[in-house]
C-alpha positions in Angstrom: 0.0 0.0 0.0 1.7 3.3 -1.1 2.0 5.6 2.0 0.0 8.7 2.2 1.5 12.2 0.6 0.6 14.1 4.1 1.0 15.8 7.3 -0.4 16.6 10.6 -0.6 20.2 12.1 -2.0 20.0 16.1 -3.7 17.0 15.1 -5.5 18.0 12.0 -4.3 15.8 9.0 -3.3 18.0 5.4 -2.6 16.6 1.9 0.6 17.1 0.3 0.3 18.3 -3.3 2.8 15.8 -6.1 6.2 17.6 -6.5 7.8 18.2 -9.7 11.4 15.9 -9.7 14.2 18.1 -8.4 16.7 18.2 -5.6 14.5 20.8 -2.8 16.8 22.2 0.1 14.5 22.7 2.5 15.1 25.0 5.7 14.1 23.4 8.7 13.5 25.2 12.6 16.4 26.0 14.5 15.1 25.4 18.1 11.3 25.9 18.1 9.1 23.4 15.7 6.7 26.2 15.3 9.4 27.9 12.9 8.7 25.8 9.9 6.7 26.6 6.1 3.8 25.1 4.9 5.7 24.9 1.9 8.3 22.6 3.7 5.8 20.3 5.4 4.0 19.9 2.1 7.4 18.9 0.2 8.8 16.8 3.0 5.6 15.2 3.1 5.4 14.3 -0.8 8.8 14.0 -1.2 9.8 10.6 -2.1 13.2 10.7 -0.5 14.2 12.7 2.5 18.0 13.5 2.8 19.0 13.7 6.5 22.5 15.5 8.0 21.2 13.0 11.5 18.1 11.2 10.8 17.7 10.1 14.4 18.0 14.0 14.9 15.5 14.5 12.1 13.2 12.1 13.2 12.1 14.8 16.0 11.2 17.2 13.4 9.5 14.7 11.2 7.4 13.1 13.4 6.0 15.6 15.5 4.3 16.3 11.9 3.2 12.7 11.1 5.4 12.8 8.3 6.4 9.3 6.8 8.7 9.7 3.9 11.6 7.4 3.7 14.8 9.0 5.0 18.5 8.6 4.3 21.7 10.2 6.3 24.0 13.0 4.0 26.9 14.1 5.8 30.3 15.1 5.5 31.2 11.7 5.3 28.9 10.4 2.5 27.6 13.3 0.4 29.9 12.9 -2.3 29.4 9.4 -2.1 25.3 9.9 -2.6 25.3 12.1 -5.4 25.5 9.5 -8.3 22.4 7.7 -6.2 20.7 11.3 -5.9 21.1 12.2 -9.6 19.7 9.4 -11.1 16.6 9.1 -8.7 15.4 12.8 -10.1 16.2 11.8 -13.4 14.1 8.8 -13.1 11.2 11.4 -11.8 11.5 11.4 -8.3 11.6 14.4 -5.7 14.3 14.4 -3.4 14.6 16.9 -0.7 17.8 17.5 1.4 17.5 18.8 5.3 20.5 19.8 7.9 19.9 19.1 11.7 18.7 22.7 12.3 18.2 26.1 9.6 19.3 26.2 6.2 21.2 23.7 4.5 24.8 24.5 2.8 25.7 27.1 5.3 28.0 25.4 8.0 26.4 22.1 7.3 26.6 19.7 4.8 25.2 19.2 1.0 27.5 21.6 -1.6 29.0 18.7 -3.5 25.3 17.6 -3.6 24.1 20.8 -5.2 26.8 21.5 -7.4 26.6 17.7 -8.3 22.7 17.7 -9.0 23.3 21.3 -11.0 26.1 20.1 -13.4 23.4 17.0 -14.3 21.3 19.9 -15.8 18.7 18.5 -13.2 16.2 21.4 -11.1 17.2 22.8 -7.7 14.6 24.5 -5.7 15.3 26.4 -2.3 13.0 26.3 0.4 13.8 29.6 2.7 13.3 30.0 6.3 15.0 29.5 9.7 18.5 30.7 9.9 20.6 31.1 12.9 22.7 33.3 10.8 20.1 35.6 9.9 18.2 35.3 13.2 21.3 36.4 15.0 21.7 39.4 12.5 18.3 40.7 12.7 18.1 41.1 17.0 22.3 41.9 17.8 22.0 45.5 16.9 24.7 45.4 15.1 24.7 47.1 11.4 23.2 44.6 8.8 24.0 47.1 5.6 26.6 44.8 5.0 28.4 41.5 6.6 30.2 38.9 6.2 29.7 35.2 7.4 32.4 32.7 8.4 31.1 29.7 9.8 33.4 28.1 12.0 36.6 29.6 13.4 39.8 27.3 13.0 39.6 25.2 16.7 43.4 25.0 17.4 44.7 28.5 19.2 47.2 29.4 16.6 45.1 29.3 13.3 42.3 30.6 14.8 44.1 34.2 16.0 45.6 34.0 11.6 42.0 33.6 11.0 41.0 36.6 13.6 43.8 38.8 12.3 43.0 37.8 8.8 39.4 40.1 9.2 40.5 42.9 10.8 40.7 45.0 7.9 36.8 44.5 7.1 34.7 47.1 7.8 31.0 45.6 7.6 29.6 43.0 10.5 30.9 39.7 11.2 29.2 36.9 11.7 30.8 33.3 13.5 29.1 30.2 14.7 30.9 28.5 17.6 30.5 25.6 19.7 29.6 26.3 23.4 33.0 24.7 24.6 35.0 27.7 23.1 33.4 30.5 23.2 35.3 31.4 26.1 38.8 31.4 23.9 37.4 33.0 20.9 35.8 36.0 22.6 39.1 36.3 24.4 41.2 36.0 21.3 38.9 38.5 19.2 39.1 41.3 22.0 42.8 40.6 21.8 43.2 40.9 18.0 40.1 42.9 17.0 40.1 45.5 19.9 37.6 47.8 21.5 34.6 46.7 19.2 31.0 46.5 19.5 30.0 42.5 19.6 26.9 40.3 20.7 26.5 36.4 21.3 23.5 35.3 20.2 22.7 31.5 21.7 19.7 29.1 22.4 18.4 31.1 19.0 14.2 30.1 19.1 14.3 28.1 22.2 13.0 28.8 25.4 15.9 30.5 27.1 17.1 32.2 24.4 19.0 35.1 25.1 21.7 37.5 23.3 24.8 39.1 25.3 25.7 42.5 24.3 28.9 44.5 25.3 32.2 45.2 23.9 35.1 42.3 22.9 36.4 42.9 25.9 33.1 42.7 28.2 31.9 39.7 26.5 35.0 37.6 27.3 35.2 38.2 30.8 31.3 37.6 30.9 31.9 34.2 29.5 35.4 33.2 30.7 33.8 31.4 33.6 32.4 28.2 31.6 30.9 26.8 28.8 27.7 28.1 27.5 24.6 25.5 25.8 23.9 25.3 22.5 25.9 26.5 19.6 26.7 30.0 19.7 26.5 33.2 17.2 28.6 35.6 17.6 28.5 38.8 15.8 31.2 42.1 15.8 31.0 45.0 14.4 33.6 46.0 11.6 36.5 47.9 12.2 37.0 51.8 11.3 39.1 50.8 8.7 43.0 50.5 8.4 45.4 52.9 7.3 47.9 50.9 5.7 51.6 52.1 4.7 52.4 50.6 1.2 55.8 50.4 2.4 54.7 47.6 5.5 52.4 45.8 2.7 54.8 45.8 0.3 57.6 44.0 2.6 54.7 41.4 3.6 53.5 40.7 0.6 57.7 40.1 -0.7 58.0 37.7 2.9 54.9 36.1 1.5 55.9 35.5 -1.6 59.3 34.0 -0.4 57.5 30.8 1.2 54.2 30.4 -1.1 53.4 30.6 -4.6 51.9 33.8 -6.0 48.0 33.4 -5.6 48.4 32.4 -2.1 50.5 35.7 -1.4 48.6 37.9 -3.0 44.9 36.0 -1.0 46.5 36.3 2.4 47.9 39.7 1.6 44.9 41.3 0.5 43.2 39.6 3.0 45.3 40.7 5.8 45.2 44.3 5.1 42.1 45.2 3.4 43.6 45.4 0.3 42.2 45.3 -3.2 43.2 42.2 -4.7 44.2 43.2 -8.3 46.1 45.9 -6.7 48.7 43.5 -4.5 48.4 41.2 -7.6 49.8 44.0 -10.0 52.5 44.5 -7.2 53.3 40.9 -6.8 54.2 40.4 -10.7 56.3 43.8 -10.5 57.9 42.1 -7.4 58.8 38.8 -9.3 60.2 41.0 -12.1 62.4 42.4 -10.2 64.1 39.0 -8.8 
């Protein structure tokens, strides 16, 4: 008997409408249940294949809305793995949508290979907005949201994660981090340290019932969480930097160190990187540095 194309909102039961074969990446709630589409109940629920990041984890989600679609893991360990299998169930007509454990797909989780994979089939892709800790994070820190930039995960080890620090402090919009409650601590102390009297906020338990968002500068916020660990993965958000008046003269002599240990693209990237620099313009000085050897 072929299962039933439906689901169940506070115990009233709703059809799902057939889907058109295609890969959908479906945003799911990042906390609270509540924070979920119609649209993305309808297309998990007719869906004929349901990609999960955890499918224990999903299962929560699922089945508080009675939905019964047949479920497969995708993770950093398999995606690549899956995509031949993915590809050729839309091209035999199926819908296949793709969820991470919490928010939207792709950022900080897994299912780019995927994507990219289903795209360069010539088979359809459809996005399914909604929850976003990224987004949700921007919208309440009070922070400018004009412009920003998003960076996922900081480096965990102490040394690569200051390069990675340093690396920003040129930008001048808002930056945006996800971090795992067990080092919050040791970024927020390594950020005040690098970045400098700047405004900041920690957004955490995003949706959930003790949700709350620390506010301060660098420095405040470290010393407010250097006691422990927090719960729950953590955004934190700093406002950009004034902007940096760099010498040529000290880029210059950075960009030639650089350019003694690495090949040319990966001077020039950290380069420009580093000091805010435009990259054509540390390129242009890179080939007139070569020349000159």
């Amino acid at each position: 008997m072929e299962r039933p194309h439906s689901f169940f909102i506070a115990g009233n039961e709703f059809a799902a409408p057939p889907l058109a074969a295609g890969l959908y990446v479906v945003a799911t709630p990042i906390g609270n249940l509540k924070d979920i589409t119609v649209r993305a109940l309808e297309t998990l629920a007719a869906a004929d294949l349901i990609l999960c990041e955890d499918t224990r984890h999903s299962a929560t989600l699922l089945d508080h809305y009675g939905i019964r679609t047949a479920r497969k893991s995708l993770h950093e360990h398999n995606e690549r793995a899956r995509i031949g299998e993915v590809v050729a169930a839309i091209g035999e007509g199926r819908a296949v949508a793709q969820i991470s454990d919490a928010g939207t797909p792709l950022l900080s989780d897994p299912g780019f290979p995927l994507v990219r994979g289903v795209r360069e089939a010539g088979l359809p892709v459809f996005a399914l907005p909604g929850p976003s800790a990224l987004l949700a994070a921007l919208a309440i820190a009070g922070l400018p949201t004009d412009a920003f930039g998003f960076f996922g995960f900081l480096p965990a080890k102490a040394g690569a994660r200051a390069n990675a620090i340093a690396a920003l402090k040129g930008r001048t919009d808002t930056l945006v981090f996800y971090e795992s409650p067990r080092r919050v601590a040791d970024t927020l102390a390594a950020m005040a340290e690098i970045l400098g009297e700047r405004p900041a906020a920690v957004a955490l338990e995003l949706t959930k019932r003790f949700e709350r968002v620390e506010t301060g500068s660098l420095a405040e916020l470290a010393a407010r969480f250097a006691d422990g660990e927090t719960k729950g993965e953590a955004v934190i958000l700093v406002g950009g930097g004034a902007g940096l008046v760099v010498e040529e003269a000290d880029w210059q002599a950075a960009l030639a160190e650089a350019l003694a240990g690495q090949p040319l693209r990966a001077a020039v990237d950290e380069i420009s990187s580093r000091y805010g620099l435009k990259r054509k313009e540390v390129y242009d000085a890179a080939l007139a540095l070569k020349a000159e050897e």
